[in-house]
C-alpha positions as protocol buffer text, in pm:
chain_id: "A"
residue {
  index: 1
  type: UNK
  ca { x: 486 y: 1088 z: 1421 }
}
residue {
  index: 2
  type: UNK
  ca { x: 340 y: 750 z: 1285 }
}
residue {
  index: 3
  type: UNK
  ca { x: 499 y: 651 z: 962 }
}
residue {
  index: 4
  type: UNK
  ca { x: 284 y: 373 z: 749 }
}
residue {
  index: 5
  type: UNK
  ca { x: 375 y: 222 z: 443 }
}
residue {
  index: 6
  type: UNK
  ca { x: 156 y: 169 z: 178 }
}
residue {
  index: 7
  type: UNK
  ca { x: 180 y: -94 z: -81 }
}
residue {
  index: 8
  type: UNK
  ca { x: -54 y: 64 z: -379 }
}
residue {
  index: 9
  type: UNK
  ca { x: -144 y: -223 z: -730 }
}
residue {
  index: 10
  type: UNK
  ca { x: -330 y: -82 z: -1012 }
}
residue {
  index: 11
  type: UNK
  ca { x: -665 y: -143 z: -835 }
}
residue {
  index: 12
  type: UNK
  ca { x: -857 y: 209 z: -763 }
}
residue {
  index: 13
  type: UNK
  ca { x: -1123 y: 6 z: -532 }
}
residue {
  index: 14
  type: UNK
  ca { x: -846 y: -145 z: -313 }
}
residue {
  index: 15
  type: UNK
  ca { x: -614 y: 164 z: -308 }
}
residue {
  index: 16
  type: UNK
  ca { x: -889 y: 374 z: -195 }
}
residue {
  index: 17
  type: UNK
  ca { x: -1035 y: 80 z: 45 }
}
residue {
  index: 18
  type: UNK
  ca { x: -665 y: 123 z: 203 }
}
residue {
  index: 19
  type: UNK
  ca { x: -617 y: 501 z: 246 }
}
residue {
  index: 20
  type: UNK
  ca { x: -992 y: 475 z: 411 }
}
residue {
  index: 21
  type: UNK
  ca { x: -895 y: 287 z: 649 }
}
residue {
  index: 22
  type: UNK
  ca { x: -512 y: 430 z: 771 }
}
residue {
  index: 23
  type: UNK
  ca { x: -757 y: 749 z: 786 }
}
residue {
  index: 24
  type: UNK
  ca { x: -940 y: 560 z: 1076 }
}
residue {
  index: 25
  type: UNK
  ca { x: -646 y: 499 z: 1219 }
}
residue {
  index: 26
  type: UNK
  ca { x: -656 y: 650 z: 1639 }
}
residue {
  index: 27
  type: UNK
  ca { x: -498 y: 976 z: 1680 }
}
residue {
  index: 28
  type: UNK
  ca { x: -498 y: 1282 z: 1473 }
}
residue {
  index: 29
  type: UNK
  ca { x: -414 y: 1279 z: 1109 }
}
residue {
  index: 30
  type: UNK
  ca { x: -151 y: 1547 z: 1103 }
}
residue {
  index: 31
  type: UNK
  ca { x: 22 y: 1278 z: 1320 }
}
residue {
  index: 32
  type: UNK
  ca { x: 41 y: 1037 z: 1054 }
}
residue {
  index: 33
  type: UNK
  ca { x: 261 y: 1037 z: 711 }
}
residue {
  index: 34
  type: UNK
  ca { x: 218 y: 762 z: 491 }
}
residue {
  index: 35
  type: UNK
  ca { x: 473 y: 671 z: 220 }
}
residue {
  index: 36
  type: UNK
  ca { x: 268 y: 496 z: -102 }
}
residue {
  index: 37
  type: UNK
  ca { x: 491 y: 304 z: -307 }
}
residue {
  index: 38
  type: UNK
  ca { x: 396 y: 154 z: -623 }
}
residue {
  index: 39
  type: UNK
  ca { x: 581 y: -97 z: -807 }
}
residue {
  index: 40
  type: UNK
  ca { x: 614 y: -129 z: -1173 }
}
residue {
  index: 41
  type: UNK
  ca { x: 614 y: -448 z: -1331 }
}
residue {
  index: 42
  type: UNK
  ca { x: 599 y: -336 z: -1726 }
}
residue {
  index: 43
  type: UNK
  ca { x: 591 y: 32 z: -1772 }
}
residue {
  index: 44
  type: UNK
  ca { x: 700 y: 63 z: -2141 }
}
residue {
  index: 45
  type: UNK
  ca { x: 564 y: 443 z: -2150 }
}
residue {
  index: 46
  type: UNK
  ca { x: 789 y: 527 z: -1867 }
}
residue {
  index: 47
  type: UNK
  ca { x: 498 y: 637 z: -1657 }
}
residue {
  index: 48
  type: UNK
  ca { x: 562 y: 772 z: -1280 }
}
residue {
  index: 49
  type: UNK
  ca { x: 361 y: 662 z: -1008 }
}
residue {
  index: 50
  type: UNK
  ca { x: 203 y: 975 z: -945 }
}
residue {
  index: 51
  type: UNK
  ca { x: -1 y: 957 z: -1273 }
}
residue {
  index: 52
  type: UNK
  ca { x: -117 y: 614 z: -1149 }
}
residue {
  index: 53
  type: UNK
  ca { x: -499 y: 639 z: -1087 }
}
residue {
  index: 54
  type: UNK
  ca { x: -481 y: 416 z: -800 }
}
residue {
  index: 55
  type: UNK
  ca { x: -175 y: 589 z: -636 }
}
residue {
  index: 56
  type: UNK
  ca { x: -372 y: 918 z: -747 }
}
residue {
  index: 57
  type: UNK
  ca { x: -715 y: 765 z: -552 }
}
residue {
  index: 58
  type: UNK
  ca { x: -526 y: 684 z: -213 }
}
residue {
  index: 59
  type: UNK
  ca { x: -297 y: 1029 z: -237 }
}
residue {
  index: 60
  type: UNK
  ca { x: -615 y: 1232 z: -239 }
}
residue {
  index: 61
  type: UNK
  ca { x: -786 y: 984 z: 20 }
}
residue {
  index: 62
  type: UNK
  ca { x: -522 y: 1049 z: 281 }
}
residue {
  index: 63
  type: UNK
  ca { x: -438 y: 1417 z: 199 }
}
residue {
  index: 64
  type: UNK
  ca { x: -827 y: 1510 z: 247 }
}
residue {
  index: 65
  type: UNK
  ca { x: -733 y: 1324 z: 615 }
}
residue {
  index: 66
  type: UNK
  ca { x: -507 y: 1577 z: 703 }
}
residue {
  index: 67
  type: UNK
  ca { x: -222 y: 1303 z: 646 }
}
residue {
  index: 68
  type: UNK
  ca { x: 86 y: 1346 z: 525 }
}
residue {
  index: 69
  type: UNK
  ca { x: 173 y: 1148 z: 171 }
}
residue {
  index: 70
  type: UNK
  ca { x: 495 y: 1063 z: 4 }
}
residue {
  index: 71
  type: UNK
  ca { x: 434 y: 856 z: -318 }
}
residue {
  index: 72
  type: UNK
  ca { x: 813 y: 620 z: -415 }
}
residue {
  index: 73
  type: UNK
  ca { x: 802 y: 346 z: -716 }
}
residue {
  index: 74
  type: UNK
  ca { x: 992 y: 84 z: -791 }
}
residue {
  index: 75
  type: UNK
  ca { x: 1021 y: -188 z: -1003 }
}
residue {
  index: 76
  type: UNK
  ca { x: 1086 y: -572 z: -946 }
}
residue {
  index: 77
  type: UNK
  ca { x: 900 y: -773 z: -703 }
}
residue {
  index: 78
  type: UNK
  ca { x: 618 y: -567 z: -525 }
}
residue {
  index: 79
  type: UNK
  ca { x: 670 y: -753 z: -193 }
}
residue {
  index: 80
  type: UNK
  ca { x: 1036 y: -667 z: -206 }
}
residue {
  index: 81
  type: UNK
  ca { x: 1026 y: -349 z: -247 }
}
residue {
  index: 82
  type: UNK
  ca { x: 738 y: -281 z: -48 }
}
residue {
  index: 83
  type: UNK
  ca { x: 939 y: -415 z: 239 }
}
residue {
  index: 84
  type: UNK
  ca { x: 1241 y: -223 z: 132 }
}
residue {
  index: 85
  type: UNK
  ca { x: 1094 y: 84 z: 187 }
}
residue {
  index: 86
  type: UNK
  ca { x: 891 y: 16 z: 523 }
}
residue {
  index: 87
  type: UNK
  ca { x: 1287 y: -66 z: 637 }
}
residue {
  index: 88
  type: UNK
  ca { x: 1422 y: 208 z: 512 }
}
residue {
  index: 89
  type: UNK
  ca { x: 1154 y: 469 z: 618 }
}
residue {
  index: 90
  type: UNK
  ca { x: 1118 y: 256 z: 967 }
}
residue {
  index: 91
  type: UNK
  ca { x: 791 y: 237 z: 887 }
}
residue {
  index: 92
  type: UNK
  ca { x: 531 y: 166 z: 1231 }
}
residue {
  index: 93
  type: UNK
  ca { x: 316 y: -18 z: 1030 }
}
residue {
  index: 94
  type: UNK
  ca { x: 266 y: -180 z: 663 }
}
residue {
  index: 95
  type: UNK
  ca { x: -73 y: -151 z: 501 }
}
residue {
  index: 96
  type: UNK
  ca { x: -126 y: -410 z: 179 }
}
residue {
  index: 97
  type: UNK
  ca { x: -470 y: -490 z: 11 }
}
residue {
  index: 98
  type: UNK
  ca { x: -566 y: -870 z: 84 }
}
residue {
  index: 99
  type: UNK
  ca { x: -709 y: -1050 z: -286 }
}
residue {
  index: 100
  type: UNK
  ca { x: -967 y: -1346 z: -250 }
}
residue {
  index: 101
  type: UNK
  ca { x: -779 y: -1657 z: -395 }
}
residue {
  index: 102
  type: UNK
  ca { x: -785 y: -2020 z: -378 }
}
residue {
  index: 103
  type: UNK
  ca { x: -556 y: -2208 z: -238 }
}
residue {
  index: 104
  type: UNK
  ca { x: -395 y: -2369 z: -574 }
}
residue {
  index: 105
  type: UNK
  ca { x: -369 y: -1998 z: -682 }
}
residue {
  index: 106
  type: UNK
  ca { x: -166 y: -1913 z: -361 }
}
residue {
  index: 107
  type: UNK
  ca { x: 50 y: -2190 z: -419 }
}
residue {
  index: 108
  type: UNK
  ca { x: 100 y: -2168 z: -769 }
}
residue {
  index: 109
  type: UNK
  ca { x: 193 y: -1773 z: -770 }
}
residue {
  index: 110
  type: UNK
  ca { x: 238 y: -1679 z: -456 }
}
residue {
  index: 111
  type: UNK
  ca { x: 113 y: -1366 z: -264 }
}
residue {
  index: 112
  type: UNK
  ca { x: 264 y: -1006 z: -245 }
}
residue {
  index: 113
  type: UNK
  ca { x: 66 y: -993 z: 106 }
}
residue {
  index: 114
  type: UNK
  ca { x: 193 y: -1311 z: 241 }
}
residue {
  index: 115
  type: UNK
  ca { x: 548 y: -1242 z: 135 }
}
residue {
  index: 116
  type: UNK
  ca { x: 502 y: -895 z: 334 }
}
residue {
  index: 117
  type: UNK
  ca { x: 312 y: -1085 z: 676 }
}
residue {
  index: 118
  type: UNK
  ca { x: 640 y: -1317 z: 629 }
}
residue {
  index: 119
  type: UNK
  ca { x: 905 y: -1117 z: 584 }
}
residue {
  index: 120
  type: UNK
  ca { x: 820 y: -732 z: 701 }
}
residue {
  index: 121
  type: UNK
  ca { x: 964 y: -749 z: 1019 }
}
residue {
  index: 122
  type: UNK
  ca { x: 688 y: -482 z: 1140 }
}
residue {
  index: 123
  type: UNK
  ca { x: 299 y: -522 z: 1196 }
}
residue {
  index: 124
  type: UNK
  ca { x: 126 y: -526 z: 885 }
}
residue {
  index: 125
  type: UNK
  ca { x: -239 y: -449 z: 813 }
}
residue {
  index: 126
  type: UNK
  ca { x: -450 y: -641 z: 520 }
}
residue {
  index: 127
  type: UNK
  ca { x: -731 y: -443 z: 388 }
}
residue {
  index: 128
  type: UNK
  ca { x: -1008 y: -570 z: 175 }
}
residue {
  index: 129
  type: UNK
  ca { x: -1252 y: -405 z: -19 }
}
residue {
  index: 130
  type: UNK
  ca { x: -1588 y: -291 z: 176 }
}
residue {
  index: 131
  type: UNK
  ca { x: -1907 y: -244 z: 66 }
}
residue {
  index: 132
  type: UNK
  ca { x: -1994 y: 140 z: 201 }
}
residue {
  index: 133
  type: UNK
  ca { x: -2367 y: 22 z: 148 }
}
């Protein structure tokens, strides 16, 4: 069994872009199970990740793969916790969409997907969004 973590923003494009792409991933799907974790960072309604669009978008992606899917939330820092989880599941590989930004922006606020290349301990993957066109 292959065990991938998936770090899963409010971003359908990306989310989906993701789950496309651990579906390409060699071997048969049945062989795979990916956890999806979302992580609040102001959820005032109190909202579950499962009724998440994004989280929805990559759920259906994978299951219609034949993969396994776990969805987990947190709250905090996104990198944290999406680290947290790969350890805990002992997660083969991390999956995290990549965001175009300049390099002031990088400094100034940091990056979820640099903190996880940093500090996962495991492989990671970076997905961006592609143009199916």
């Amino acid at each position: 069994m292959y065990h991938v973590v998936l770090g899963v923003d409010e971003e359908e494009e990306h989310a989906r872009a993701a789950a496309k792409e651990i579906a390409k991933l060699p071997g048969d799907g049945s062989d795979t199970e990916v956890t999806i974790v979302h992580v609040f960072q102001d959820n005032p309604s109190g909202a579950s990740a499962t009724q998440v669009a994004s989280v929805r978008e990559a759920q259906k992606v994978l299951e219609d793969a034949g993969i396994t899917v776990d969805v987990t939330e947190s709250s905090g820092d996104p990198a944290d916790a999406i680290i947290e989880v790969s350890e805990e599941a002992d997660a083969d590989l991390i999956v995290v969409g990549g965001r175009k930004r300049s390099p002031a922006g990088k400094a100034l606020f940091g990056s979820v997907t640099q903190t996880v290349i940093l500090n996962g301990g495991r492989p990671v993957m970076v997905t961006g969004v592609v143009d199916d066109e």
